[in-house]
Structures are given as C-alpha cells and as structure tokens.
C-alpha positions in Angstrom: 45.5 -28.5 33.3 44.5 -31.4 34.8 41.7 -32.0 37.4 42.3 -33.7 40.5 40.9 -37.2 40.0 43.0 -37.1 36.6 46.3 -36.7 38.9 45.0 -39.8 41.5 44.2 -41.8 38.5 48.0 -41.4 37.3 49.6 -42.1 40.9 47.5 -45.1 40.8 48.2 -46.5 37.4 45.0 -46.7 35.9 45.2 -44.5 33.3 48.0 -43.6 31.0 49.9 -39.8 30.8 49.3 -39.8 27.1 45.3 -40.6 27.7 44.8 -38.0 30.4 46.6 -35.9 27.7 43.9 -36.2 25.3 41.0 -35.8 27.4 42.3 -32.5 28.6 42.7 -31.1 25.0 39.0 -32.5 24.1 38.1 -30.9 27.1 39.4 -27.7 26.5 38.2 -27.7 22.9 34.4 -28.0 23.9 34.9 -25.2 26.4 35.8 -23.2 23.4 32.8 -23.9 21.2 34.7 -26.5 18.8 33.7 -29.5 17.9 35.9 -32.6 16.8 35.4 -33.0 12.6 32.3 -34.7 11.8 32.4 -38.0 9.6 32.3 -37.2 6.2 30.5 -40.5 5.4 27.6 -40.3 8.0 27.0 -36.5 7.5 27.3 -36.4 3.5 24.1 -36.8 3.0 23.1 -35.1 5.8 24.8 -31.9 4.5 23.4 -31.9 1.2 19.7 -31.8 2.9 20.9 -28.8 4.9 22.4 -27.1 2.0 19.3 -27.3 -0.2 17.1 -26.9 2.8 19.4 -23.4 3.5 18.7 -22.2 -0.2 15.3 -23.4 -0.5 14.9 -20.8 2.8 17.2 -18.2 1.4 15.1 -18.2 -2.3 12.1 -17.8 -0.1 13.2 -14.9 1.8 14.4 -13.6 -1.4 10.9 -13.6 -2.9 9.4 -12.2 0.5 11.4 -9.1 0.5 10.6 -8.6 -3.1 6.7 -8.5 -2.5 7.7 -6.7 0.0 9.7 -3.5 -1.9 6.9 -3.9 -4.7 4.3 -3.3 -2.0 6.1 -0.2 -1.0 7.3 1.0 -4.2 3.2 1.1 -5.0 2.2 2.3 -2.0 4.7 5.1 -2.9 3.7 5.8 -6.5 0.2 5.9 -4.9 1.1 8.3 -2.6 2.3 10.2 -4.9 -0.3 10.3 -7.3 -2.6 11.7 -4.7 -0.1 14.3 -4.0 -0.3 15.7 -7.9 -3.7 15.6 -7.8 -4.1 17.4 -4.8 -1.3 20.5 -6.3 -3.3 20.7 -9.8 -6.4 21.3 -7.6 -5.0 23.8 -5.8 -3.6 25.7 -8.4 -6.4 24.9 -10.8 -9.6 25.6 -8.6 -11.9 28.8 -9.0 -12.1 31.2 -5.8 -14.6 29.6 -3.6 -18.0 31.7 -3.2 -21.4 32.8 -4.4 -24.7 33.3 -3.4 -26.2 30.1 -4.5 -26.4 26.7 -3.4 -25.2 23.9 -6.0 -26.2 20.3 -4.4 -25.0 17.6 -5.8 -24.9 13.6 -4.5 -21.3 12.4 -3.2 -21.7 8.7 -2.9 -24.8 8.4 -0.6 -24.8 12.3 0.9 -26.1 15.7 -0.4 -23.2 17.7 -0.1 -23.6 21.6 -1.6 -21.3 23.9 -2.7 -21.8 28.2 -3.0 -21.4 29.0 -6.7 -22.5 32.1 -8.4 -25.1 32.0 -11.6 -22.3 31.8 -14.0 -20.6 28.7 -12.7 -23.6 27.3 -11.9 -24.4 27.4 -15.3 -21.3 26.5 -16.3 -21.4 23.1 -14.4 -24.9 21.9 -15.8 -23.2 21.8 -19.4 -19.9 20.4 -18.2 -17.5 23.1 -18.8 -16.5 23.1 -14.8 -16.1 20.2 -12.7 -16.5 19.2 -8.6 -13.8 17.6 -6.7 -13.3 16.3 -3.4 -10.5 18.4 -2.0 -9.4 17.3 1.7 -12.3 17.4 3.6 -14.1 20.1 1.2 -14.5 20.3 -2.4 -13.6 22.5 -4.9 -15.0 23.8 -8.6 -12.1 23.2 -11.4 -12.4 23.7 -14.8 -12.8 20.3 -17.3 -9.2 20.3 -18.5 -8.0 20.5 -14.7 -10.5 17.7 -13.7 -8.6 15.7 -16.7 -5.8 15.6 -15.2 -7.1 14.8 -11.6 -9.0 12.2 -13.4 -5.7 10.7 -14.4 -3.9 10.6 -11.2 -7.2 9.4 -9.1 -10.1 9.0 -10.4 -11.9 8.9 -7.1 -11.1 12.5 -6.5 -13.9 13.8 -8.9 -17.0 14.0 -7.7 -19.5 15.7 -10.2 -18.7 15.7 -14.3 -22.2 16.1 -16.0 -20.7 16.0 -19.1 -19.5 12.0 -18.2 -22.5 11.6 -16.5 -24.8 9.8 -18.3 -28.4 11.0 -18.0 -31.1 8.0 -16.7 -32.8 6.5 -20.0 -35.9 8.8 -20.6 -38.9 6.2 -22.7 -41.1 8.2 -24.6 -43.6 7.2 -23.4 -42.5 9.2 -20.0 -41.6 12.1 -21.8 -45.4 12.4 -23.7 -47.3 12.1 -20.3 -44.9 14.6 -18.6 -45.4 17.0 -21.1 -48.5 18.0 -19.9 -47.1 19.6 -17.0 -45.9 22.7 -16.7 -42.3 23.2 -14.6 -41.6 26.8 -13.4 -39.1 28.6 -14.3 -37.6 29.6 -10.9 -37.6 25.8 -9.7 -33.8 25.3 -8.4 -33.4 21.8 -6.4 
C-alpha cells in the first residue's frame, strides 16, 4: 500500500524500494495501535518507577476498599442491633394504657406516657422500664430493658433504678422537714 508521492519518489530515484518498504509497515503498525520496542536501556529505569508507582497505587486502593467494607460491615452490625432491639420491645412491652399520666424528661422534652397505679408504681422502684420505641415509647419490664440496654443503649429512656438521685446535704433535708407535702401531690 503505498501512497502516491511514495510511487513518484521511486520513478524518480530518490528513494529506494526496500525504504518505502519499511515506512509502509511502520506506518501501518501505528495505525494499529503498536508501537516499535522501546530501548531497554533508556526505559529501565523508567519502568521500575512505573512498576513501584503502579503498586504503591494498587496497595492504596487496596487499603481504601478495606475502610471501605469495615465501614459497611459496621454500619450493618449497627443496623442490626437496632433491629433486635426494636423485636425484644415489641414482644416484651406491657399493653399500652391507663388512666394516669407518667411524665418523665427525654433529653430536653416532657414527654408522658398513660400507665395505670400499678405500673406507675412499679416504675418509681425500678421494676419497669421506658423506652423510646419508633416515634412513641413503650413500658418494658427491667430484664427486657437489659437486653435493649445491650444492643443500644440510647433506646432507654427512663430506668430509676440506674438513675442516680441528685445529692440531698443534710442540711436541705432538716430545713425541708418542716414542710408538710400532701399526699395526693402527682407531678
């Protein structure tokens, strides 16, 4: 395959068959995406730059999609967590309902919760537990809360009996002794 000004410069003797020859193959290999062989003295240490530069970027990627699956694999287990925690509530909770309002602080809001005089009762000493459930909350018995506890701790809400009560001087307690506090008084 040889180009027109190849053929004049052949008629006219200034180039030789063998030349023209050679172009057209060097041509024909660039067309094709290949390159002639590099020199193996003027790339040798050329190459070894490239090779370490190639596996210094390959050990880095490496490490990137390792953070990466650990960040997943926790995001997971997390996940997951909240999802036992939100089953042992549901099957552990006391039927919602009462005729009296329990309030109780839930980071910086009164929230309240109808409970009956029993439970009520039964969540000033510690026996019964609050948790946030969803958007709501829900009253479940200490042993239930345990376990909640274990997979989130941010889930319960109210445990008096982990609570501790605010450091009472005596002094305090002598000059509120003097007043009486009725009997009936529910906050």
């Amino acid at each position: 395959m040889r180009n027109a000004l190849q053929e004049q410069l052949l008629k006219a003797g200034l180039a030789k068959k063998s030349k023209v020859d050679q172009v057209a193959r060097e041509q024909a290999k660039q067309r094709q995406g290949k390159a002639p062989k590099p020199d193996a003295t003027a790339d040798a240490d050329a190459g070894v730059d490239m090779a370490a530069e190639a596996e210094r970027q390959r050990q880095a990627r490496v490490e990137r999609d390792r953070a990466l699956a650990a960040e997943r694999n926790a995001q997971a287990r997390a996940a997951e967590q909240r999802a036992q925690a939100r089953q042992i509530i549901e099957q552990g909770r006391l039927p919602p309902g009462g005729e009296i309002e329990y309030r109780f602080t839930d980071g910086k809001a009164i929230r309240s919760v109808l409970v009956t005089s029993q439970v009520r009762a039964q969540l000033a000493k510690g026996a019964l537990v609050i948790v946030r459930l969803d958007q709501g909350y829900a009253v479940v018995p200490r042993a239930v809360a345990e376990k909640v506890e274990a997979r989130d701790a941010s889930l319960v809400v109210v445990d008096h009996a982990r609570t501790p009560e605010p450091a009472a001087d005596a002094a305090d307690d002598a000059y509120y002794s003097r007043f009486q506090v009725p009997d009936d008084l529910v906050w």
